[in-house]
C-alpha positions as CSV (number, residue, x, y, z in Angstrom):
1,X,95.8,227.9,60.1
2,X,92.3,226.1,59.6
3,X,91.6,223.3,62.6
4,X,90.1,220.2,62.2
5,X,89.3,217.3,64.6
6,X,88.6,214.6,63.1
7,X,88.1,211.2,65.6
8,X,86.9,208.1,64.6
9,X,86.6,205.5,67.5
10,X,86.6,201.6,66.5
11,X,85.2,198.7,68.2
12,X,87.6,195.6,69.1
13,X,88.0,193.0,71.9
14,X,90.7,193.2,74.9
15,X,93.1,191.5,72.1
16,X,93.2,194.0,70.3
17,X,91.8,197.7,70.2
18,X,92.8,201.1,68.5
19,X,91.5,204.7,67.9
20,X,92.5,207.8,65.4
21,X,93.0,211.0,66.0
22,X,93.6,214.2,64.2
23,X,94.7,216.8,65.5
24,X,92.2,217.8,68.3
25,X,90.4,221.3,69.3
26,X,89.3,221.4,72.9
27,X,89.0,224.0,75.9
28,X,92.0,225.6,77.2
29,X,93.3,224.2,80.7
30,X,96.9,224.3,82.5
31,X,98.6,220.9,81.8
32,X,98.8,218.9,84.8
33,X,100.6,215.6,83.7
34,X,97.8,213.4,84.9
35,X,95.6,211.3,82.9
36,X,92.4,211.4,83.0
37,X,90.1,210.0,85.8
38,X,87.0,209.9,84.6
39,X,85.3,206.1,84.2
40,X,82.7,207.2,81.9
41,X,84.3,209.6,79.0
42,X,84.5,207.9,75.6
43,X,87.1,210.2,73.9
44,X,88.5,213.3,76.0
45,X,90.4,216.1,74.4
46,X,91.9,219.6,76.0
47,X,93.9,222.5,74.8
48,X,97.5,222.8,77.3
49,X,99.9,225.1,77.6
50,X,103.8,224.1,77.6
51,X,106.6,226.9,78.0
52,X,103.7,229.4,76.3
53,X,102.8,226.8,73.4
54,X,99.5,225.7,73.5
55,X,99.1,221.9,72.9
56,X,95.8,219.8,72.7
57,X,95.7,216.4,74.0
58,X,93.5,213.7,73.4
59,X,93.4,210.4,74.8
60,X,91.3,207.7,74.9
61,X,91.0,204.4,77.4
62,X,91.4,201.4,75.1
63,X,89.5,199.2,73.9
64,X,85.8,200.2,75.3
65,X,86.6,203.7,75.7
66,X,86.0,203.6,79.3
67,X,88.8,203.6,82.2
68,X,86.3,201.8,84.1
69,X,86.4,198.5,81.7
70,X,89.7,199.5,79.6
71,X,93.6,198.1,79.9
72,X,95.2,200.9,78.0
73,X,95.0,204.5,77.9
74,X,96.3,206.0,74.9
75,X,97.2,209.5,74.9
76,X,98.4,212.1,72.1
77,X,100.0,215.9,72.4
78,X,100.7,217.9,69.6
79,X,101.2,221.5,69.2
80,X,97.8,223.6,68.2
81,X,99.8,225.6,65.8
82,X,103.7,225.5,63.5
83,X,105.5,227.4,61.7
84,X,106.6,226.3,58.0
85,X,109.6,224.8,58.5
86,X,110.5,224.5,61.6
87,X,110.7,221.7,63.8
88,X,108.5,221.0,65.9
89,X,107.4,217.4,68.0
90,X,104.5,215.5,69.0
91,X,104.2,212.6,71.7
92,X,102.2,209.2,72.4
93,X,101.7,207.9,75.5
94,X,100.9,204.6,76.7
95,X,99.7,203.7,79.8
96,X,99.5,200.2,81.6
97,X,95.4,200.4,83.4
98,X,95.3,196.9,85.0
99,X,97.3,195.8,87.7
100,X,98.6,192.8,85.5
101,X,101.1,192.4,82.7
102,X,100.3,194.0,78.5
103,X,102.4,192.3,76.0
104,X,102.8,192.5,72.6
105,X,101.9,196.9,73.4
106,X,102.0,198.6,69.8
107,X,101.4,202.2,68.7
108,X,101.0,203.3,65.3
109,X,100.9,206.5,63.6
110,X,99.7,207.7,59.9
111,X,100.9,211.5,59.3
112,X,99.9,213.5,56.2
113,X,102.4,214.1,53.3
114,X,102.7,217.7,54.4
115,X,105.5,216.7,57.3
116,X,109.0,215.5,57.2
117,X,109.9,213.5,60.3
118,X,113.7,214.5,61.2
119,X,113.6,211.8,64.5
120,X,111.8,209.1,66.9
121,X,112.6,209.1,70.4
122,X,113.2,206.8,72.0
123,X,113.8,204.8,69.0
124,X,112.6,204.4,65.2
125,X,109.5,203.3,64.3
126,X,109.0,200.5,61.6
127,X,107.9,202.0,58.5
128,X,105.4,200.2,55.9
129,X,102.3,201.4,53.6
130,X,103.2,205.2,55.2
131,X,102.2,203.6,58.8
132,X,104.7,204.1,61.7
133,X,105.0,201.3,64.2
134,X,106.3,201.1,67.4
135,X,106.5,198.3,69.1
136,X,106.7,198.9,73.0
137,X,106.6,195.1,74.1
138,X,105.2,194.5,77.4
139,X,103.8,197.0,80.2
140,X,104.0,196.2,83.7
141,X,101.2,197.1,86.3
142,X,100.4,200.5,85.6
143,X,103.6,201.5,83.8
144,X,103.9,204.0,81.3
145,X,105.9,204.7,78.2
146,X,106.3,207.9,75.7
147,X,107.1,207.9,71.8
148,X,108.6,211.7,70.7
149,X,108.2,212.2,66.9
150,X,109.9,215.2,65.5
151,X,110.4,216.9,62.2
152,X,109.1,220.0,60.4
153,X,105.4,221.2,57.8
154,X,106.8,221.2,54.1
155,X,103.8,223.7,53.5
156,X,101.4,226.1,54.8
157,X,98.1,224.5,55.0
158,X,97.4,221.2,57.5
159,X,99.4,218.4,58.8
160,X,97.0,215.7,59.9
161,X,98.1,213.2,61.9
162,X,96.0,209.8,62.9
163,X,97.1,207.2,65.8
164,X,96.0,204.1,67.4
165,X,97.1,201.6,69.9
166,X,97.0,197.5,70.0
167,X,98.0,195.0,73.0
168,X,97.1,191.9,74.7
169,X,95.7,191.4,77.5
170,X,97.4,188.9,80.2
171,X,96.7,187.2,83.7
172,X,99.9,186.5,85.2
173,X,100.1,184.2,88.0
174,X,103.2,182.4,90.1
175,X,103.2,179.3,89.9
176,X,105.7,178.0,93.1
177,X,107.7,174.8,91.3
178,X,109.0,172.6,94.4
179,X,111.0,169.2,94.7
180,X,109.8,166.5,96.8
181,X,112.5,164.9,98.5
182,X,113.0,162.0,101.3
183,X,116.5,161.0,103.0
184,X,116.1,157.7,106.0
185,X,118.9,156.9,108.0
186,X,119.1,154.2,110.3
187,X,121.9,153.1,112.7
188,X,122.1,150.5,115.2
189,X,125.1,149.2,117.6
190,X,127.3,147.2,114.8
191,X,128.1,144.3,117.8
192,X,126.0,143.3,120.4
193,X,125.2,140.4,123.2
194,X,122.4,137.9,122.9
195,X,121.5,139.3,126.2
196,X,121.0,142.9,125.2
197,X,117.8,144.0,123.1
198,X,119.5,145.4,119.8
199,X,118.1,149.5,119.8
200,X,117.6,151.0,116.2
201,X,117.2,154.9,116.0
202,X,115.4,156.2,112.7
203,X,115.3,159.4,111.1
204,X,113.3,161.2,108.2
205,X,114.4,164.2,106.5
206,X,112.6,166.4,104.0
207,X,115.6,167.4,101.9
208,X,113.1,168.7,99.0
209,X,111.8,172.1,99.1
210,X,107.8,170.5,98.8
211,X,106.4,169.4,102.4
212,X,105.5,165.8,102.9
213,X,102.4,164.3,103.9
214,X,101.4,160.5,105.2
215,X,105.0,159.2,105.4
216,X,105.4,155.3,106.4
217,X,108.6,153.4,107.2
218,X,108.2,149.8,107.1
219,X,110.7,146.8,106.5
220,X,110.8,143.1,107.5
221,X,112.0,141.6,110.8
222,X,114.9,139.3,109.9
223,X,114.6,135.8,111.1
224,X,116.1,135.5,114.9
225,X,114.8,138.8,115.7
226,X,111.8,140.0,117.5
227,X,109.8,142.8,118.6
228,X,108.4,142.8,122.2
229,X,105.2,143.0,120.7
230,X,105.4,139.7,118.4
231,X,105.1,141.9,115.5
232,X,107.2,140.7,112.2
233,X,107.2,143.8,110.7
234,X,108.2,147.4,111.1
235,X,105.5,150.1,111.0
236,X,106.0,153.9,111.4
237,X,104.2,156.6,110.4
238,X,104.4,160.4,110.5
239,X,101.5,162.9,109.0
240,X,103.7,165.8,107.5
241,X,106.5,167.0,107.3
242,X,107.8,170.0,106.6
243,X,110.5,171.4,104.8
244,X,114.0,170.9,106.4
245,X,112.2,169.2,108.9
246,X,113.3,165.8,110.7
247,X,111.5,163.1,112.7
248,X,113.4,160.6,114.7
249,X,112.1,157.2,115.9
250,X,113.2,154.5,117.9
251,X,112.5,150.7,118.4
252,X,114.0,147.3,119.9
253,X,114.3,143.9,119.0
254,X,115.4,140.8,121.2
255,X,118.0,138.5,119.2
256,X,116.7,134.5,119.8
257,X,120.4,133.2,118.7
258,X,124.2,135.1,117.8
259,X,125.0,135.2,114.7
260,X,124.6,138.7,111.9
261,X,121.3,140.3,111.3
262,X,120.5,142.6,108.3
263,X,117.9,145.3,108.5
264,X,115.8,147.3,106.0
265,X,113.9,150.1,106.0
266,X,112.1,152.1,103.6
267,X,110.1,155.5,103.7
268,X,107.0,156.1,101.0
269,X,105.1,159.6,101.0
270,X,102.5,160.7,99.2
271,X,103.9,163.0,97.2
272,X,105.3,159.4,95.3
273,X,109.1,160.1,96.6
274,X,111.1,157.1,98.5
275,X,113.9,156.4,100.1
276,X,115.8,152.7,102.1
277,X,118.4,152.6,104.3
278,X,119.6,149.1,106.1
279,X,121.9,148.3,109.0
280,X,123.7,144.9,110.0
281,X,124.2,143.9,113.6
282,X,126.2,141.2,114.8
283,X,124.9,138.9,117.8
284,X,127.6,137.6,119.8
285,X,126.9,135.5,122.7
286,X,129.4,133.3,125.3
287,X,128.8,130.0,125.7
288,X,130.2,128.0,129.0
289,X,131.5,124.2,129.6
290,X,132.4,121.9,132.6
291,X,134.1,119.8,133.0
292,X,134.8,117.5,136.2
293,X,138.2,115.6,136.9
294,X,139.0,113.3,139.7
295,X,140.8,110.1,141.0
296,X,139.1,106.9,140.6
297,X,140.1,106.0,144.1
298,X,141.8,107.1,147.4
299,X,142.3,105.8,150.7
300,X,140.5,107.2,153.0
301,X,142.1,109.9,154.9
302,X,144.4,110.9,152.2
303,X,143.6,114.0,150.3
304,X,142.3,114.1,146.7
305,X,141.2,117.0,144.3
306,X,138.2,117.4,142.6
307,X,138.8,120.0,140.0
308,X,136.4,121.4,136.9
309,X,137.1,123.1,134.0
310,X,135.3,126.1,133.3
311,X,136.0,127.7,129.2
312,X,134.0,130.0,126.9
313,X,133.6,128.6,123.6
314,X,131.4,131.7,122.4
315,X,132.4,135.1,120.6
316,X,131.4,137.4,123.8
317,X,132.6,137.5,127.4
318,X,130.3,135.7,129.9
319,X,129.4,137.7,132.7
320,X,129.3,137.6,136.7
321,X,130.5,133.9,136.0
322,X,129.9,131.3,139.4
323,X,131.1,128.1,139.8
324,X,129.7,125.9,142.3
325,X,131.0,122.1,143.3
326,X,128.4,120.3,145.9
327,X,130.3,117.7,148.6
328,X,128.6,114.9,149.5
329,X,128.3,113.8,153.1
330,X,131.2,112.2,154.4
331,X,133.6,114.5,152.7
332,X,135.7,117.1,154.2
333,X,136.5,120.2,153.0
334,X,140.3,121.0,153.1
335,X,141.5,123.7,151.3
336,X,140.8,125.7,147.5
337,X,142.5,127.4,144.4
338,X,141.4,130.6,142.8
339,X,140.0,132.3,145.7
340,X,137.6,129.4,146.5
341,X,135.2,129.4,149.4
342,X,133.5,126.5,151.5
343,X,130.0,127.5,152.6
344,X,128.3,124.2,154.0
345,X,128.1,121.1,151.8
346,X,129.6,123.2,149.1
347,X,132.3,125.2,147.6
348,X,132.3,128.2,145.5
349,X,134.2,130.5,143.0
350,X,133.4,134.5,141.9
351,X,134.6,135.1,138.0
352,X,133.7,138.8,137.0
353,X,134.1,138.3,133.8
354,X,135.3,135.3,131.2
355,X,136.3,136.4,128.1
356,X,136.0,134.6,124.8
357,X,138.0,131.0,124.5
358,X,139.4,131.3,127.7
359,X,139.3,129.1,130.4
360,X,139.6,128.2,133.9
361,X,141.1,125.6,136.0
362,X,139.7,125.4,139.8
363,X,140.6,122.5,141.9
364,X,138.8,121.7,145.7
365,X,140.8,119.4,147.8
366,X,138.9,116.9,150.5
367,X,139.2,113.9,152.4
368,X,136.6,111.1,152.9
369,X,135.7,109.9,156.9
370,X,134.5,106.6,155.7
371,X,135.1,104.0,152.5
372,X,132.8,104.4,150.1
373,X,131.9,105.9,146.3
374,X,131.1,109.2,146.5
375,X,129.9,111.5,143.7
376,X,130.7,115.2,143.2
377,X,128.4,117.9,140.5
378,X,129.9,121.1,139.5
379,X,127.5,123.7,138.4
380,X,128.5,126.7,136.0
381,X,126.1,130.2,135.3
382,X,126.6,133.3,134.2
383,X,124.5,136.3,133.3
384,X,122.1,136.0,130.5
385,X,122.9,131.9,130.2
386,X,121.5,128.7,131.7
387,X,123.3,126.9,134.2
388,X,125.4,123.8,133.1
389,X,126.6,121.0,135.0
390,X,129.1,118.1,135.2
391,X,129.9,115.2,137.3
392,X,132.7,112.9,138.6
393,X,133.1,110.0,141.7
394,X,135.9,108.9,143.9
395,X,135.5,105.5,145.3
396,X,137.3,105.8,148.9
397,X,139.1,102.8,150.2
398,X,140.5,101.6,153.8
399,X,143.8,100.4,153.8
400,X,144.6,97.3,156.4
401,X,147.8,98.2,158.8
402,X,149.3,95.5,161.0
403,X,151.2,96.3,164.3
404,X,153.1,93.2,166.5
405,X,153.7,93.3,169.9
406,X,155.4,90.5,171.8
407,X,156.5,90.7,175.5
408,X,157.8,87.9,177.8
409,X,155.7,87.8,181.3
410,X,158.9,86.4,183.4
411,X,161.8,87.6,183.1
412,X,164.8,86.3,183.9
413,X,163.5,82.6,183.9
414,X,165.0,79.3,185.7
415,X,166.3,76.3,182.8
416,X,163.1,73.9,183.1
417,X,160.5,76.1,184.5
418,X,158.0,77.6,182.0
419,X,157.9,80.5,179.9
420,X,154.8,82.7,178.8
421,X,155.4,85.0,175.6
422,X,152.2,87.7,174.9
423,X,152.2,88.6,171.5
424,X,149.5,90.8,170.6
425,X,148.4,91.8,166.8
426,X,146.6,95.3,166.0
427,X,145.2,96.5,163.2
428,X,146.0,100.1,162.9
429,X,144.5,100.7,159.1
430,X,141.1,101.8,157.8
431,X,140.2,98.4,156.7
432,X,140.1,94.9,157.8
433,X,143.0,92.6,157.4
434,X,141.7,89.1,156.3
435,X,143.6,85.9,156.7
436,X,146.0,86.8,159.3
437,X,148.5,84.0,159.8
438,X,151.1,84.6,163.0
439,X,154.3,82.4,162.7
440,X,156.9,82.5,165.8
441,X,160.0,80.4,165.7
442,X,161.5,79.1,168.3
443,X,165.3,78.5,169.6
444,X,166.3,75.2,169.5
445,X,166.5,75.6,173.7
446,X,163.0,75.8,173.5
447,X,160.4,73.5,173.8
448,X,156.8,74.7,172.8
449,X,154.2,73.5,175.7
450,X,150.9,74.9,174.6
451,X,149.1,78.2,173.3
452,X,145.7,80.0,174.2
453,X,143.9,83.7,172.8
454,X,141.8,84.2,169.7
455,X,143.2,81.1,167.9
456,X,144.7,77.4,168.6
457,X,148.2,77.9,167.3
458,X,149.6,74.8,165.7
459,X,153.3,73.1,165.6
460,X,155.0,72.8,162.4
461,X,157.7,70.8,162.9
């Protein structure tokens, strides 16, 4: 059989590129299943031997014809020599140069009239104008892929069979698609006193799967609250944050009155994502009365009670409540309810704790040493809450108390001779006794002589 080798070699750009072979003379070598490493060879061809059949193989690096600057190496192996008849097969093979991604991969083949093709392995080419095409699709980083064409010569003489290769070229990169995401929380006690500072405890989250950069929390102070710093506004601020990452803060704020309080918060970042979060607090706060009670008036040595009245008008319990009632001079402590204590000039009660519209009623007993108005302050405090006061008076009176005492200085006396009676008059009371009048009556026996003491007694007949 006559041999010819007939290559052509066309110029294209990365897009596209192809070559054509016939069916190649070469040297002889073993066949090693490599492909070629030279940079430099245009067109490479070689005679190898397969099971005692000599094949030749040519390849070509596609499209400059250089490995160094190529993407595809195209190779082709058919048998030097057939039999009429007789099947026999022929192979492409494509090979993936660059470490990046070849789409679109197509090999094409025109064969002389001279063959019948009996199969395509792995699969059939698309037939058109006398051209077979197969399309491989895409080749991964140095991947390979083989086309098997079999079938039988019609006639004795040549089969000539021509082959190129296209593909595109691709730069593949990963492009990481993340979420930014923010979640604030913010909790703070639900009830608390006006004497207690109100603590809030903040917390960002990155819940996205993007870090965060130059996050900011800020929110309004409601009216009624303040910081400790006089600041009206909230202002926090964190850097970054990374994914799954959370930052807590914490502030305080001092309520000025009771009453409910909403909060808000909200969190900005960079990355254009946001989230709020708010809170209420209620403010509850006691708030103490007195009141004083007492007789308008008493006589002096008997007993009278000064009480107060000590009740919690607010919504919280008043703590380490003391009572305190002052005693003027010339009043005498004698006695107290409710655990009452006299230290001095003044008397005092102990309440732990006074709970919410409750009350109590405490009551100091005394006596006065002398007549006169005297006035009596009650103080109440408590923890957390100014001292209040109320006041009262007892005027102190002294009562007048008469005693008689009337003796005869002779007794028995003779009929005619003269009689002396003493009657003496003593005021026993607190209090002078005004327009005394002593009347004695006498027995009709009697005759009334004279009288001497304090006064000139008079005869009223």
């Amino acid at each position: 059989m006559k041999m010819r080798n007939n290559l052509f070699v066309y110029g294209a750009s990365l897009m596209t590129a192809f070559f054509l072979a016939c069916i190649p003379l070469g040297g002889t070598a073993q066949e090693s299943g490599a492909f070629l490493t030279t940079t430099e060879e245009i067109l490479t061809t070689e005679t190898i031997t397969r099971d005692g059949i000599t094949y030749v193989r040519g390849s070509v690096p596609i499209p400059t014809g250089k490995l160094s600057s190529s993407g595809l190496l195209l190779e082709k192996i058919v048998p030097r020599e057939v039999t009429v008849g007789k099947v026999f097969s022929y192979e492409y093979r494509a090979q993936n140069l660059t470490a990046q991604n070849l789409i679109d991969v197509a090999i094409y083949d025109k064969i002389s009239e001279n063959f019948e093709t009996t199969a395509s392995l792995p699969f059939e080419p698309k037939v058109q104008n006398g051209i077979s095409k197969w399309d491989l699709g895409s080749l991964g980083p140095r991947e390979s892929k083989v086309i098997r064409i079999e079938g039988r010569a019609m006639a004795e003489g040549d089969v000539t069979t021509c082959g190129w290769a296209t593909f595109q070229p691709t730069v593949c990169d990963t492009i990481s698609v993340t979420r930014a995401s923010v979640e604030l929380s913010v909790i703070a006690p639900e009830v608390s006193l006006s004497s207690q500072s109100l603590r809030y405890e903040v917390k960002i989250k990155n819940t996205g799967s993007s870090n965060l950069t130059n996050l900011r929390i800020s929110g309004k102070i409601p009216n009624g609250l303040q910081s400790f710093s006089g600041a009206q506004v909230i202002e926090l601020n964190s850097p970054f944050l990374a994914v799954g990452e959370e930052v807590p803060f914490t502030f305080e704020l001092m309520s000025s009155a009771p009453g409910e309080y909403p909060l808000e918060l909200e969190v900005t970042t960079a990355q254009g994502v946001q989230d709020k979060a708010s809170v209420v607090s209620e403010v509850r706060a006691p708030k103490l009365e007195i009141t004083a009670d007492s007789p308008e008036e008493r006589f002096i040595g008997r007993e009278a009670n000064i009480c107060l009245v000590i009740e919690n008008s607010g919504n919280a319990p008043a703590r380490n409540v003391t009572i305190e009632l002052s005693l003027p001079p010339g009043i005498n402590f004698v006695s107290a309810d409710e655990s009452g204590r006299s230290f001095g000039s003044m008397v005092r009660w102990d309440i732990s704790d006074l709970a919410a519209a409750d009350k109590k009623d405490l009551c100091a007993t005394v006596v006065a040493t002398s007549p006169g108005e005297y006035a009596f302050s009650g103080v109440v405090s408590a923890q957390g809450l100014a001292a209040r006061t109320a006041s009262t008076s007892v005027r102190f009176a002294g009562i007048a108390a008469i005693a008689m005492d009337v003796r005869d200085l002779v007794d028995p006396v003779e009929i005619g001779k003269e009689l002396v009676y003493e009657i003496t008059v003593t005021n026993q009371g607190t209090a002078p006794a005004s327009n005394v009048v002593l009347i004695c009556e006498m027995e009709d026996s009697q005759e009334f002589i004279t009288s001497y003491g304090e006064s000139t007694a008079k005869l009223r007949k």
